[in-house]
Structures are given as C-alpha cells and as structure tokens.
C-alpha positions in Angstrom: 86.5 40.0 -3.5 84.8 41.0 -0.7 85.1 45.4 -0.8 85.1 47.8 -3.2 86.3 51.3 -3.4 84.0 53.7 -4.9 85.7 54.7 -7.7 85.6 50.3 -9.1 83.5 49.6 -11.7 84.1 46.4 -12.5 83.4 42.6 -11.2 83.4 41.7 -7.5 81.7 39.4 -5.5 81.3 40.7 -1.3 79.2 40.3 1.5 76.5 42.7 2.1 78.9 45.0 4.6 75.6 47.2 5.1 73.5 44.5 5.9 76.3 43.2 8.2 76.0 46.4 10.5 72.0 46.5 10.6 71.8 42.9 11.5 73.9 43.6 14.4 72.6 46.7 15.5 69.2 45.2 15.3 69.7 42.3 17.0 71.5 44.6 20.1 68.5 46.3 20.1 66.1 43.8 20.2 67.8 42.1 23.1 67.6 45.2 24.7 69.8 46.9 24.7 70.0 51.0 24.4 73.7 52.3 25.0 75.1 50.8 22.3 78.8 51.4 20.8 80.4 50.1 17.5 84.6 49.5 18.7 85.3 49.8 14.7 89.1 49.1 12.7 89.9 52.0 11.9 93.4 51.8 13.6 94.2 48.9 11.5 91.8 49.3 7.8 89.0 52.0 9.0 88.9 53.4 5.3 88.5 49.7 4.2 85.3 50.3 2.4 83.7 47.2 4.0 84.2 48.7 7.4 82.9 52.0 6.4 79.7 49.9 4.8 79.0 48.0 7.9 79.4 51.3 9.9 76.6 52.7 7.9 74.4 49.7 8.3 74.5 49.8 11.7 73.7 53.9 12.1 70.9 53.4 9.5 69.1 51.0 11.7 69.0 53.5 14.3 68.0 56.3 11.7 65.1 54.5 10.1 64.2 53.1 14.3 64.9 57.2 15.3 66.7 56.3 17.9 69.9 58.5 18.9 73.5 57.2 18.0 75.7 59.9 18.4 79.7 59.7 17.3 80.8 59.2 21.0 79.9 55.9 20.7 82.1 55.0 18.1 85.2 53.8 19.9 88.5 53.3 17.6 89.5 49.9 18.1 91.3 47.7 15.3 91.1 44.0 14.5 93.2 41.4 16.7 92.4 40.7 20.5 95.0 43.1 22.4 93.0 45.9 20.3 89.6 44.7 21.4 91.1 45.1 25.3 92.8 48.4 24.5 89.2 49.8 23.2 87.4 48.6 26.4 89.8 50.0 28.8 89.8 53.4 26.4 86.0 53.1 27.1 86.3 53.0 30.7 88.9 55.7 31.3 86.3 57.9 29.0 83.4 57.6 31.5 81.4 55.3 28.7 79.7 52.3 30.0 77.4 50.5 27.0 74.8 47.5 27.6 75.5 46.6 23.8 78.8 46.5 21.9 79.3 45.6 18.3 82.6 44.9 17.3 83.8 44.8 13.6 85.3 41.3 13.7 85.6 38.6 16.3 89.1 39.1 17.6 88.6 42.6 18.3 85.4 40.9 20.3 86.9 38.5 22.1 89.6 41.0 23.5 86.4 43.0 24.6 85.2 40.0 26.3 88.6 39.5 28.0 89.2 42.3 29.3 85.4 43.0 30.5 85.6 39.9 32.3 88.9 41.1 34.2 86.9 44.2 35.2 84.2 41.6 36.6 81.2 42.8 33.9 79.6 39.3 32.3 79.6 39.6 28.6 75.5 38.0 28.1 74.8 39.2 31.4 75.5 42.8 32.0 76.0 43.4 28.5 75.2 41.8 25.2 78.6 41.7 22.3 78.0 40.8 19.0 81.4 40.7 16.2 81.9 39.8 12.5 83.0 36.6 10.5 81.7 33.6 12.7 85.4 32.7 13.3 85.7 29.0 14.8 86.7 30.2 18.2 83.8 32.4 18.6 81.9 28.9 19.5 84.4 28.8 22.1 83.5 28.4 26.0 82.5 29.7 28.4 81.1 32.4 26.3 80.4 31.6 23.3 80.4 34.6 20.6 77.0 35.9 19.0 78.4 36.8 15.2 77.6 38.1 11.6 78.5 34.8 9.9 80.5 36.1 6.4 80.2 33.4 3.8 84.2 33.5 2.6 84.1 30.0 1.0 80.3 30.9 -1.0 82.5 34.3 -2.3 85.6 33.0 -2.9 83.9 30.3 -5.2 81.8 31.9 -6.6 84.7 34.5 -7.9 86.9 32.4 -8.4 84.9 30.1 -10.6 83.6 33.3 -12.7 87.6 34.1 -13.4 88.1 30.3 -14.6 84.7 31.2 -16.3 86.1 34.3 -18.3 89.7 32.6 -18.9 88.4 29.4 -20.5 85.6 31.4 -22.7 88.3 34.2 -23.4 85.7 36.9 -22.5 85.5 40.3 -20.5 82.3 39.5 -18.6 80.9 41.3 -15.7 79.8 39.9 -12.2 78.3 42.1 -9.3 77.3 39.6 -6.9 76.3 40.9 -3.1 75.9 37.9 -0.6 74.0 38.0 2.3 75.9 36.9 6.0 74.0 34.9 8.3 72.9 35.8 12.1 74.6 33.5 14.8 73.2 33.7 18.0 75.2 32.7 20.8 75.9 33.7 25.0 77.0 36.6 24.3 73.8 38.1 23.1 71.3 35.2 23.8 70.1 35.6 27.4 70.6 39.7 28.1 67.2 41.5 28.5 67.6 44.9 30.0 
C-alpha cells in the first residue's frame, strides 16, 4: 500500500507519488514563483520509493517547462516539524533564500512555516509553501497550509477490500491501482504573486 520498490511485482494500490511532485512544482510556479527548493525526507525514508517518485515529479515539471532546478536546491530535511525548522535554518546559514518551497509532507512544512515566521519572512506573502498529505492541521490558522491531498482512506479500501476479495474467492489475483491526490489551495500558496 501506498510505495513500491522496483524490484515488486505484485499487487499494490498507491498514490500517484509522481504526480504528487508535478502538481506541486506547478502550482509554485504558477503562483510565481522561480527559486524554488524541495526540503525532501531523506534523513528519515529518502530511499522510500514514494519520496524518490515525488522527487521526480517535481524535477520533470521543470524539465518538460526548461526551466533550471539544479541539486542545490534540494535541501535534506526529514518528516516531523523540528526537521522542517532544522532545514530552513540549514537554508539560511547556506546563503539560499527561495520564493517557493515544497516540502514532502506537512509537518516537515509547518516547521518551515515556524521557523520562517521567527526570522520575520510571511509564509503566502514573501514566499509561497506547499507540503504533502492534507493533514487536519494544515487547515490550521493563521496560515493555513496549501497541500497535495493523498487519499489514505480511498487506498486503504480499496486494498484492503481486494485482500478480503482474494481470501473469500481463494484466488491469487493481481491489482495495480494508481490513485490520483488532490490540489488544496490554501494561504500559504493562495495570494503570493512575485
């Protein structure tokens, strides 16, 4: 459920981890923004295939678009909030300064947010943030979250229902099922033109 290594052959159910990436980088860049950085997991799960997937969403936008996104602006981050405000003060003390930040979940996101706001820089206002799985505080205010909305419950159903499927009926089927996550804009993206 939900990743896949590359040498699996067999049934799984996951969200579209590419399409996760391009959304976001697309939606960065049509608010705007042209410094953008991806503050990915891979202190915590970074050869989780589903982080590597959405990495390579969000570069191919830029590919197919031509615009540049060089490996600087990768910053290794991880997944809770204290490694979303370790990334952004790594950032800083490395010169970077982005108008666009995609983060690989929404903790790691609203650390980003925390500690940006300590350092007096707006998140939807002097730079646009964007993370991943639509968690319920990422509606929280004053800044509300802009997310890729992962549909856990439509996966988890849908795979667990094909198991109950194949136990019942005694069989061996196969199911490759890709499901597609859902743009939510919010504040933190919304109202940022550059």
């Amino acid at each position: 459920v939900d990743t896949i290594p590359d040498f699996y052959h067999g049934s799984y159910v996951l969200n579209d981890a590419q399409l996760t990436g391009y959304l976001s980088a697309k939606h960065l860049h049509e608010q705007g923004c042209r410094k953008i950085a991806i503050f990915n997991a891979r202190r915590d799960i970074g050869t989780f295939s589903a982080i590597l997937s959405m990495e390579d969403g969000f570069r191919n936008y830029f590919l197919e678009t031509g615009i540049s996104f060089k490996k600087v602006d990768i910053i290794d981050a991880g997944l809770s909030i204290s490694s979303g405000e370790n990334a952004y003060k790594e950032m800083k003390e490395r010169g970077l300064l982005y108008d666009g930040i995609f983060c690989m979940n929404d903790l790691c996101a609203m650390g980003v947010i925390n500690e940006s706001l300590a350092d007096n820089r707006k998140p939807g206002k002097d730079y646009a943030i964007i993370g991943v799985d639509n968690n319920e505080v990422s509606d929280l205010r004053p800044i509300a979250l802009s997310s890729i909305n992962i549909k856990y419950t439509e996966i988890s159903e849908i795979a667990t229902n094909f198991l109950i499927d194949c136990i019942e009926n005694k069989t061996d089927s196969i199911l490759r099922k890709v499901i597609s996550p859902e743009l939510i804009v919010r504040d933190s993206t919304k109202n940022f033109r550059k």
